[in-house]
N, CA, C and O atoms as a Tinker XYZ file with bonds, in Angstrom:
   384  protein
     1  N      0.805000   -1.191000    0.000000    73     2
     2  CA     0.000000    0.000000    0.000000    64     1     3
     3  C      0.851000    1.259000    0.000000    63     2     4     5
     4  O      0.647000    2.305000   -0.615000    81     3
     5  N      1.773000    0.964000    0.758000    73     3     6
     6  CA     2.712000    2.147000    0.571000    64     5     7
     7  C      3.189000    2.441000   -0.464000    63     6     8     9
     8  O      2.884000    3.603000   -0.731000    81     7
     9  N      4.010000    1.831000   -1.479000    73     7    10
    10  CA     4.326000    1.405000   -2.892000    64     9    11
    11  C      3.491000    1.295000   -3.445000    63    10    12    13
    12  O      2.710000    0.422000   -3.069000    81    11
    13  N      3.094000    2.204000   -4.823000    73    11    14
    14  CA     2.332000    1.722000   -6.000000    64    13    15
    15  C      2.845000    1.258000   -6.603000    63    14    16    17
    16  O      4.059000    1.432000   -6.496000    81    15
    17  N      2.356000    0.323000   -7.693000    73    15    18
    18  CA     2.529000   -0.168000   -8.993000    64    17    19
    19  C      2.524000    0.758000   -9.736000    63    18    20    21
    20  O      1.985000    1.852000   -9.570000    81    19
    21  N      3.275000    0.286000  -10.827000    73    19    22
    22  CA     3.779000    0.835000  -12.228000    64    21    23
    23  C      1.864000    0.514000  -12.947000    63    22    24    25
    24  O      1.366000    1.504000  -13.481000    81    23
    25  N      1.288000   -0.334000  -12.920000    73    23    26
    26  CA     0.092000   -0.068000  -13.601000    64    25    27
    27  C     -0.929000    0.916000  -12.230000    63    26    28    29
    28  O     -1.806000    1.558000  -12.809000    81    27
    29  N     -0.969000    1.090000  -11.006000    73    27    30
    30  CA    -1.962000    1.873000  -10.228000    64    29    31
    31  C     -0.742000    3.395000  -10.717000    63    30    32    33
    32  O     -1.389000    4.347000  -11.154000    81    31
    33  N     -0.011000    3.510000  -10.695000    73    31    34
    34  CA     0.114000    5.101000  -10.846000    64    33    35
    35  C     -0.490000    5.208000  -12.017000    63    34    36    37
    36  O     -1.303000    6.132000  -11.998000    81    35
    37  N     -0.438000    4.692000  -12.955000    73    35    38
    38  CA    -1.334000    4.755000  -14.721000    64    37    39
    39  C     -2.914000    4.705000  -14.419000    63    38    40    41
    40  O     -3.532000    5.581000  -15.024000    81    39
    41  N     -3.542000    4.029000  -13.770000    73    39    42
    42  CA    -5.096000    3.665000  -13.955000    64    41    43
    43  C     -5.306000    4.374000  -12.175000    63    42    44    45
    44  O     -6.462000    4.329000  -11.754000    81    43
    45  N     -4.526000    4.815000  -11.484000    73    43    46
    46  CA    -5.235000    4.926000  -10.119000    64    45    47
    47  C     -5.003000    3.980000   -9.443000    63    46    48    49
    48  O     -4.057000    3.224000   -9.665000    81    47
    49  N     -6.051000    3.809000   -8.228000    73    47    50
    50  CA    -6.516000    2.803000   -7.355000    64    49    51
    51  C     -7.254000    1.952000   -7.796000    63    50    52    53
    52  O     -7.611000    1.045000   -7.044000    81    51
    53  N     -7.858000    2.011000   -9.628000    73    51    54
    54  CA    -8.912000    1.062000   -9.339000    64    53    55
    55  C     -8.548000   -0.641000   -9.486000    63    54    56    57
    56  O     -9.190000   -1.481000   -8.855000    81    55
    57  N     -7.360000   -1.013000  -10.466000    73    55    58
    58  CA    -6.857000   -2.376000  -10.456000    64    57    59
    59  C     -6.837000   -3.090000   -8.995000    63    58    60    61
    60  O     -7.398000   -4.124000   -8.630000    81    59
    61  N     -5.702000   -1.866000   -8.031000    73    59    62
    62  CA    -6.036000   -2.590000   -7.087000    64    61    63
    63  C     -7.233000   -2.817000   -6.030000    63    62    64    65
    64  O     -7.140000   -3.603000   -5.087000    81    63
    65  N     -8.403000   -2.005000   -6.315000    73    63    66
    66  CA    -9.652000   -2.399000   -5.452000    64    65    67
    67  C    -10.508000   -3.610000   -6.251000    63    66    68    69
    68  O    -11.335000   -4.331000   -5.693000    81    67
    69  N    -10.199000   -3.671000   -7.436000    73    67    70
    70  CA   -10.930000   -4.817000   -8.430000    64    69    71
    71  C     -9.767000   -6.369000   -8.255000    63    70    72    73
    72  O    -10.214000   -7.415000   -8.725000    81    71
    73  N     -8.719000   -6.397000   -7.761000    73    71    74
    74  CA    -8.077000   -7.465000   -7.533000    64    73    75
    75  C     -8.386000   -7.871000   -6.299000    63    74    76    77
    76  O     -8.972000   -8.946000   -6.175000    81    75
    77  N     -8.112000   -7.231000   -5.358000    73    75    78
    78  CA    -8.527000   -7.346000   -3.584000    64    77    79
    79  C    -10.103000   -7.710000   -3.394000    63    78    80    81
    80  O    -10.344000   -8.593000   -2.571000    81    79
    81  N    -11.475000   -6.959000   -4.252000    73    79    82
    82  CA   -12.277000   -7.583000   -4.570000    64    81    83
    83  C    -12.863000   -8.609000   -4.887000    63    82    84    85
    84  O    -13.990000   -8.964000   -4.541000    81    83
    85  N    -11.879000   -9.308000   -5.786000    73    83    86
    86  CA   -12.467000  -10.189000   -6.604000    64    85    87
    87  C    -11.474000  -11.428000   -5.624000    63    86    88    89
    88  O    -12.047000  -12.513000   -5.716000    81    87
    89  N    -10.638000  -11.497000   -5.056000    73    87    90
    90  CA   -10.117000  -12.314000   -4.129000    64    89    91
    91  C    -11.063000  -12.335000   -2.824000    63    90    92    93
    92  O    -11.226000  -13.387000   -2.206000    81    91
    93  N    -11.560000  -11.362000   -2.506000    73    91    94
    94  CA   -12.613000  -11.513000   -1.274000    64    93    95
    95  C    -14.068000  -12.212000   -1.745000    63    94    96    97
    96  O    -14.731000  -13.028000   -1.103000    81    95
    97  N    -14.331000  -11.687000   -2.954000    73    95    98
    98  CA   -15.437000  -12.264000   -3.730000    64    97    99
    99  C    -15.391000  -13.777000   -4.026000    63    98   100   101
   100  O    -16.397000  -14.451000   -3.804000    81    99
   101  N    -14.170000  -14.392000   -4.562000    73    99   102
   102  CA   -14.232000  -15.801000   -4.700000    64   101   103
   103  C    -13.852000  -16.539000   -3.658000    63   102   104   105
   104  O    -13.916000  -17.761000   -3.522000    81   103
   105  N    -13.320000  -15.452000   -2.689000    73   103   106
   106  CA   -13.300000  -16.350000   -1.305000    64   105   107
   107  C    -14.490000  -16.331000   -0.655000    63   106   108   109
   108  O    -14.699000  -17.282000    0.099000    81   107
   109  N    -15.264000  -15.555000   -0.745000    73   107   110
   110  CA   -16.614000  -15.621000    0.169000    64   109   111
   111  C    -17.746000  -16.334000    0.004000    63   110   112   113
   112  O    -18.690000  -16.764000    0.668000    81   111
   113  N    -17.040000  -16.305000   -1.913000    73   111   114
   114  CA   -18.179000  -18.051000   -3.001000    64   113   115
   115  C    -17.705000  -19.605000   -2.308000    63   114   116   117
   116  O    -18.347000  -20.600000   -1.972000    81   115
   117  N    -16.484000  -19.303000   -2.295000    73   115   118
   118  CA   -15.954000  -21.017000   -2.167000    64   117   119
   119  C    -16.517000  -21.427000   -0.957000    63   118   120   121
   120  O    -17.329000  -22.347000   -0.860000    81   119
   121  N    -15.877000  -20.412000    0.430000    73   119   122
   122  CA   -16.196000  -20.735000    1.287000    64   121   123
   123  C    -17.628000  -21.135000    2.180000    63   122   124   125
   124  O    -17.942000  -21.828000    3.148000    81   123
   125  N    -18.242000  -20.253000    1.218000    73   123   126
   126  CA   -20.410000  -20.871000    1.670000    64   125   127
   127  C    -20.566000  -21.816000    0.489000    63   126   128   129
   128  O    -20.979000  -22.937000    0.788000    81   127
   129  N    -20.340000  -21.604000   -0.677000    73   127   130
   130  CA   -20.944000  -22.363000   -1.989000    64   129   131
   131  C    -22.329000  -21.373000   -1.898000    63   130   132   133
   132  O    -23.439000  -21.827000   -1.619000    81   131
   133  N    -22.157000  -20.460000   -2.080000    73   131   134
   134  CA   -22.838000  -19.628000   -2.267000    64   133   135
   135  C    -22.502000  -18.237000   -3.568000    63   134   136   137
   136  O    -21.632000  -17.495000   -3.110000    81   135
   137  N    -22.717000  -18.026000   -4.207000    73   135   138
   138  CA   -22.421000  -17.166000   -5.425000    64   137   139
   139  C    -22.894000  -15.652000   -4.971000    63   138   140   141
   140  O    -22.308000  -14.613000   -5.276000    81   139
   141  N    -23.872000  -15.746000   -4.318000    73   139   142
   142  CA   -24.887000  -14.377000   -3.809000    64   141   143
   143  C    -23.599000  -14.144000   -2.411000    63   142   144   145
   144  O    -23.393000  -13.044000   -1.898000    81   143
   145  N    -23.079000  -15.057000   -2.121000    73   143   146
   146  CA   -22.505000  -14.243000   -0.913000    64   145   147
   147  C    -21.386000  -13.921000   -1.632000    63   146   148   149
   148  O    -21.142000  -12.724000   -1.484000    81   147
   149  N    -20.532000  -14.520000   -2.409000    73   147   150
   150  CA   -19.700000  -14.155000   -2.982000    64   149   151
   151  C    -19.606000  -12.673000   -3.565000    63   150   152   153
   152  O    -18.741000  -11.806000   -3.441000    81   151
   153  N    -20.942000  -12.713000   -4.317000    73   151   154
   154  CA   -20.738000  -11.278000   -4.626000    64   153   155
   155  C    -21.013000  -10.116000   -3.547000    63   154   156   157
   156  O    -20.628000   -8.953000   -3.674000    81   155
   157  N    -21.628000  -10.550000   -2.636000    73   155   158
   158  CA   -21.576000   -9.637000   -1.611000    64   157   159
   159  C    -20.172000   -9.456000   -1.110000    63   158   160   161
   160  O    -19.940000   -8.345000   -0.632000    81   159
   161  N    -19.037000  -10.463000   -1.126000    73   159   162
   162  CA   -17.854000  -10.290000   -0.762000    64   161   163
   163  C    -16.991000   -9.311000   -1.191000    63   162   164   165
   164  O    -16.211000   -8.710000   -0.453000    81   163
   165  N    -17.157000   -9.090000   -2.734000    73   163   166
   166  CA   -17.235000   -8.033000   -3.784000    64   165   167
   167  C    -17.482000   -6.772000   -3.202000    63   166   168   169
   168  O    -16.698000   -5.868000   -2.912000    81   167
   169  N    -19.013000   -6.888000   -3.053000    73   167   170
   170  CA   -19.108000   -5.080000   -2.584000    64   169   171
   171  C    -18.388000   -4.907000   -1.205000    63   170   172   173
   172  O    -17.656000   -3.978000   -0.863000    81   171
   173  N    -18.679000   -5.767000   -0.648000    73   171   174
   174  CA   -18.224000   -5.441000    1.062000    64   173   175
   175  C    -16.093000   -5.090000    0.872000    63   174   176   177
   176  O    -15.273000   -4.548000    1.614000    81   175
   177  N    -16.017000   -5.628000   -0.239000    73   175   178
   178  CA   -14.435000   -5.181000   -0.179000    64   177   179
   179  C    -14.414000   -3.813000   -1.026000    63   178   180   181
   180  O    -13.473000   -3.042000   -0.842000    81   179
   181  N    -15.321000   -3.524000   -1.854000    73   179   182
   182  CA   -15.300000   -2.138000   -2.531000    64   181   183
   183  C    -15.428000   -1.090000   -1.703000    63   182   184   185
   184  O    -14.797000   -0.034000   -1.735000    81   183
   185  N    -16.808000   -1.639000   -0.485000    73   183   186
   186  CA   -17.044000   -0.601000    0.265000    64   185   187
   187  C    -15.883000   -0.490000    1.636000    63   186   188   189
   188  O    -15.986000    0.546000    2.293000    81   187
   189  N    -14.735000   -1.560000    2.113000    73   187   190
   190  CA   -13.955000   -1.380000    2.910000    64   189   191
   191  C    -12.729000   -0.369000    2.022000    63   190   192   193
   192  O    -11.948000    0.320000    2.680000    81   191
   193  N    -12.677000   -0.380000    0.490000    73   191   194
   194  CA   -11.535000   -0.206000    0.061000    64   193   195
   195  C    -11.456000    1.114000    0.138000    63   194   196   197
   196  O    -10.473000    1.734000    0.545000    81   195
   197  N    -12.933000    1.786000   -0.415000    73   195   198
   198  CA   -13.342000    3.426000   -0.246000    64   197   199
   199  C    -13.324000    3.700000    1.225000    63   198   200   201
   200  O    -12.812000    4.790000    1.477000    81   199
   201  N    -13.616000    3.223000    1.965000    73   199   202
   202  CA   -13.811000    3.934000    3.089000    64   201   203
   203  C    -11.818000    4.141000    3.893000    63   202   204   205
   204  O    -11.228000    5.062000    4.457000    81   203
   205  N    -11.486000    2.866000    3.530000    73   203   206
   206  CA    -9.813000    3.052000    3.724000    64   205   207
   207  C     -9.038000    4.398000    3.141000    63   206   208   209
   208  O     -8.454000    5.222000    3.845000    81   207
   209  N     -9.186000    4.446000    1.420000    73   207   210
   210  CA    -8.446000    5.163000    1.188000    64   209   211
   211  C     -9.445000    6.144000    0.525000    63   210   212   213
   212  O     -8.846000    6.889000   -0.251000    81   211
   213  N    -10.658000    6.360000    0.577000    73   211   214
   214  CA   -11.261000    6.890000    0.018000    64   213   215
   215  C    -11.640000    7.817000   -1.519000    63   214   216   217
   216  O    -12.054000    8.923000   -1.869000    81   215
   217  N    -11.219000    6.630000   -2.046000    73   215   218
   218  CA   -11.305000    6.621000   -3.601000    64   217   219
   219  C    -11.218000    4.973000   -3.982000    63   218   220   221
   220  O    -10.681000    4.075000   -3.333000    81   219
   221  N    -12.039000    4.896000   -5.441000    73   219   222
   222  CA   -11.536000    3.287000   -6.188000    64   221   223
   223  C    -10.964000    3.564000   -7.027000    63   222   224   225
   224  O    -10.862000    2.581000   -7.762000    81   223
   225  N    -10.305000    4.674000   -7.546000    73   223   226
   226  CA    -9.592000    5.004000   -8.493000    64   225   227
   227  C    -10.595000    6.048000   -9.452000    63   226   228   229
   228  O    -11.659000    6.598000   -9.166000    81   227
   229  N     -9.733000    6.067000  -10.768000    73   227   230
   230  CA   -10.427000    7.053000  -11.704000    64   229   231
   231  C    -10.722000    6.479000  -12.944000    63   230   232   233
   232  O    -11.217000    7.226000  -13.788000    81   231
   233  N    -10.463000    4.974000  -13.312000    73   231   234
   234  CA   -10.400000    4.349000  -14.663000    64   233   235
   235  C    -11.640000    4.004000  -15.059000    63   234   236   237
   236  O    -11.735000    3.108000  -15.898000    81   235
   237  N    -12.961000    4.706000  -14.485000    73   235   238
   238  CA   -14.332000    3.998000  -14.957000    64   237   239
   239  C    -15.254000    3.185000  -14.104000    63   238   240   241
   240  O    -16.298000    2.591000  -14.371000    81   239
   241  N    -14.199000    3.409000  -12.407000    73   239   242
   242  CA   -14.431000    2.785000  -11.463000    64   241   243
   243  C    -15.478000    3.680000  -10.347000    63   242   244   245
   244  O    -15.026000    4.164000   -9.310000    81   243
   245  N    -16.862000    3.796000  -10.733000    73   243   246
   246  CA   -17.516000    4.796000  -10.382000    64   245   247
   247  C    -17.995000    3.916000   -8.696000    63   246   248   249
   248  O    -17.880000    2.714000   -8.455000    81   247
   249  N    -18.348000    4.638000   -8.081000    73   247   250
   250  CA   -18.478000    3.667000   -6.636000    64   249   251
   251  C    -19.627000    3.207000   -7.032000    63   250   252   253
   252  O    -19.630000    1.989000   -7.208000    81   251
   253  N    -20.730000    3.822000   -7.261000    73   251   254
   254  CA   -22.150000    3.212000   -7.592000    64   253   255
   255  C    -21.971000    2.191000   -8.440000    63   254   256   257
   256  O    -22.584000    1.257000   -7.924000    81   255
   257  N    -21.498000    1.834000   -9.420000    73   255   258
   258  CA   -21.076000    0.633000  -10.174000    64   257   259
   259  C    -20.452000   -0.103000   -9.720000    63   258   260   261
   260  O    -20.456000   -1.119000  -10.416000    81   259
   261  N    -19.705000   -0.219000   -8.660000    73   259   262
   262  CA   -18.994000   -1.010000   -7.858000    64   261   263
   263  C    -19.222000   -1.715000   -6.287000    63   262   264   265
   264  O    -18.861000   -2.818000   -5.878000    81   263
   265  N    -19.859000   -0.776000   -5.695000    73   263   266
   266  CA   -20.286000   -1.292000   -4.611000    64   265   267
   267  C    -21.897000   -1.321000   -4.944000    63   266   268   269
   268  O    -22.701000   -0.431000   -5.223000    81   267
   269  N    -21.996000   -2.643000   -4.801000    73   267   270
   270  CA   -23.282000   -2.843000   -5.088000    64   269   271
   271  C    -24.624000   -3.009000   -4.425000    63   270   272   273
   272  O    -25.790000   -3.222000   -4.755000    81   271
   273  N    -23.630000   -2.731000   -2.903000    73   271   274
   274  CA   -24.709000   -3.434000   -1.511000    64   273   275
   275  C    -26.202000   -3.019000   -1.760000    63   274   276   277
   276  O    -27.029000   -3.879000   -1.456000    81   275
   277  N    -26.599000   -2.028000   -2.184000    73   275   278
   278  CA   -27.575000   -1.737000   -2.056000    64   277   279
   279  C    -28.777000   -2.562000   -3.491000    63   278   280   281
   280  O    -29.833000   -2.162000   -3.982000    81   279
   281  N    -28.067000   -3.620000   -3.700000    73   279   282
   282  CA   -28.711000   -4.253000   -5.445000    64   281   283
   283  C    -28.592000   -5.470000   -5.274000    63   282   284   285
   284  O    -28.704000   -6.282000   -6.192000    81   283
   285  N    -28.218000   -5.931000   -3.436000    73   283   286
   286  CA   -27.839000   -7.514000   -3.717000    64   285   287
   287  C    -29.417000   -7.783000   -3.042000    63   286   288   289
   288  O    -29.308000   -8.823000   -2.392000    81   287
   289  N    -30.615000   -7.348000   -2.952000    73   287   290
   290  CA   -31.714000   -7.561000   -2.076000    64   289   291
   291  C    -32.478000   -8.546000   -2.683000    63   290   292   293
   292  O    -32.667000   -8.654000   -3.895000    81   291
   293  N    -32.960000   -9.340000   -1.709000    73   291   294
   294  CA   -33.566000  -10.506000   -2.266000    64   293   295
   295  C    -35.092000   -9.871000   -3.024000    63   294   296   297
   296  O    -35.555000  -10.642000   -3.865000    81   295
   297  N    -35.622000   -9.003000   -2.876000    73   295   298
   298  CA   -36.493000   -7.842000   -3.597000    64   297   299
   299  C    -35.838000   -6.766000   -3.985000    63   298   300   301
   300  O    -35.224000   -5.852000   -3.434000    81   299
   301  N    -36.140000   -7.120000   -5.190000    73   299   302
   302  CA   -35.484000   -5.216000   -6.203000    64   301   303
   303  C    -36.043000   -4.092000   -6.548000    63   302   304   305
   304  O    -36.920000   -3.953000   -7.401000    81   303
   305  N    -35.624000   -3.398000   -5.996000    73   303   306
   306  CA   -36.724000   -2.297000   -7.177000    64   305   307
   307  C    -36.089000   -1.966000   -7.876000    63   306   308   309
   308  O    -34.995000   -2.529000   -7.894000    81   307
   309  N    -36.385000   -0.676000   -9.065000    73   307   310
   310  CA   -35.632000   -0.536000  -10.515000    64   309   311
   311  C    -34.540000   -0.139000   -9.996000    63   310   312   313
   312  O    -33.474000   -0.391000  -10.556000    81   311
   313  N    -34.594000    0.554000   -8.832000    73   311   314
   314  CA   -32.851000    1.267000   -8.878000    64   313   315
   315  C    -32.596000    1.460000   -7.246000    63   314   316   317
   316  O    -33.042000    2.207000   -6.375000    81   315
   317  N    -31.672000    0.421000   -7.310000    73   315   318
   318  CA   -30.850000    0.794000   -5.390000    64   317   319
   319  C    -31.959000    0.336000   -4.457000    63   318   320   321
   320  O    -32.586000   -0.631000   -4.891000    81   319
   321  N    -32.374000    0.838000   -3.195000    73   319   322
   322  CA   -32.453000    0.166000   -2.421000    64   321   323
   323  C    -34.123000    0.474000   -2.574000    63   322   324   325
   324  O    -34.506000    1.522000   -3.095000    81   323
   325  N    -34.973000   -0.444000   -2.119000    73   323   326
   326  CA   -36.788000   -0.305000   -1.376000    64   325   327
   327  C    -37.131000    1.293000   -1.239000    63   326   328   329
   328  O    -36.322000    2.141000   -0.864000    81   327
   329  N    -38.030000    1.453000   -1.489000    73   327   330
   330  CA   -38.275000    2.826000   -1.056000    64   329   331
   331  C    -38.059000    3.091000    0.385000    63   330   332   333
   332  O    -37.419000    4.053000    0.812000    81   331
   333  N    -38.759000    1.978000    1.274000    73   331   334
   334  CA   -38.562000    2.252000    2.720000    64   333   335
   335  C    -37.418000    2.038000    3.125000    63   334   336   337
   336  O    -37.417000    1.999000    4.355000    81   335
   337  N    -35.959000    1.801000    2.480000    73   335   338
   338  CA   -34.928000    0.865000    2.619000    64   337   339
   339  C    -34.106000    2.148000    2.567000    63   338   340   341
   340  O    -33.172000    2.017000    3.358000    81   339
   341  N    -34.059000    3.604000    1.823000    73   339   342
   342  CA   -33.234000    4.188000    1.106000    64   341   343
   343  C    -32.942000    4.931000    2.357000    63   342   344   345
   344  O    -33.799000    5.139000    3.217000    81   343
   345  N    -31.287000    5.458000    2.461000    73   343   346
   346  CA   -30.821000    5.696000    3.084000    64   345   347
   347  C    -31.048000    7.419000    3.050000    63   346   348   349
   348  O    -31.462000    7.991000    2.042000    81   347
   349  N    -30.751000    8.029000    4.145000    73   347   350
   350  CA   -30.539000    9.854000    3.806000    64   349   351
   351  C    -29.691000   10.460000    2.614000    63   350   352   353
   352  O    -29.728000   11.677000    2.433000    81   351
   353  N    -28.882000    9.597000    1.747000    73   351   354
   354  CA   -27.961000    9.738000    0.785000    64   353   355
   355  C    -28.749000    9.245000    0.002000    63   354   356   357
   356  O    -28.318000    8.092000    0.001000    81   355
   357  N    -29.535000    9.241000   -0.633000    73   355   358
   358  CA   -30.056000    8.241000   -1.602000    64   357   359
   359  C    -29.890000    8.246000   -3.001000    63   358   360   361
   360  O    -30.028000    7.176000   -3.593000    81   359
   361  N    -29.465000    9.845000   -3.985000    73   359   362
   362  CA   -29.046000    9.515000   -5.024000    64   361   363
   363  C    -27.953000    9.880000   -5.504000    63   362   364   365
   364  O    -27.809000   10.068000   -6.712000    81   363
   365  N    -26.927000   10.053000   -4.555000    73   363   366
   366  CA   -25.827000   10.400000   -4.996000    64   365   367
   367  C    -24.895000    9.349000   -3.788000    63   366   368   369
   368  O    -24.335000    9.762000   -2.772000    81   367
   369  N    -24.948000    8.079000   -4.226000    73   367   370
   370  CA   -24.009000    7.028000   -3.242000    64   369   371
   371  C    -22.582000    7.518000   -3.328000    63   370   372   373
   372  O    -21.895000    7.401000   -2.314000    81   371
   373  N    -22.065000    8.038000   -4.385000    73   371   374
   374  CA   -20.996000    8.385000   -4.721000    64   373   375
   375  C    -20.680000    9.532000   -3.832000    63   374   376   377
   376  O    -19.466000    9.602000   -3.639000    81   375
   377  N    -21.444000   10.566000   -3.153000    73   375   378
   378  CA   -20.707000   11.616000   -2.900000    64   377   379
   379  C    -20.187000   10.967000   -1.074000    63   378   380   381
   380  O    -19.661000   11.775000   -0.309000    81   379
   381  N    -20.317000   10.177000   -0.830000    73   379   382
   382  CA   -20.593000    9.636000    0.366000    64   381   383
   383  C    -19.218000    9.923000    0.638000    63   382   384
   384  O    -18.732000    9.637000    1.732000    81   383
């Protein structure tokens, strides 16, 4: 963390929040045999990665596209969370 990479000084932070992701993500599949938790493993590392360094980078890596917590609900509505569900931030997750 202290040291960047030769590809994160080029693309940002976001390679490394999409690698650390996707290692928490297929660890969180294997370990239930569960796919839905897996991807929850996903957001829950997007949303530890922003809140650490507070950015996912700048390469297209928008937080709303990435942390998904609010889209893993076993009921959906068209966009983000239940009406009764939505947080005081509700359409700008990103400015958080």
């Amino acid at each position: 963390e202290t040291y960047p990479t030769a590809l994160e000084s080029h693309f940002g932070g976001s390679q490394r929040a999409s690698v650390l992701a996707a290692a928490s993500g297929i660890t969180c599949g294997l370990a239930t045999a569960n796919s839905n938790a897996g991807l929850n493993g996903w957001y829950l590392s997007m949303l530890m990665h922003k809140e650490g360094w507070s950015r996912l980078g700048f390469f297209g890596y928008d937080l709303q596209d990435q942390c998904g917590s609010a889209n893993s609900m076993s009921i959906r509505a068209d966009e983000g969370l239940l009406g009764e569900l939505r947080g005081p931030n509700y359409p700008n997750y990103a400015m958080n």
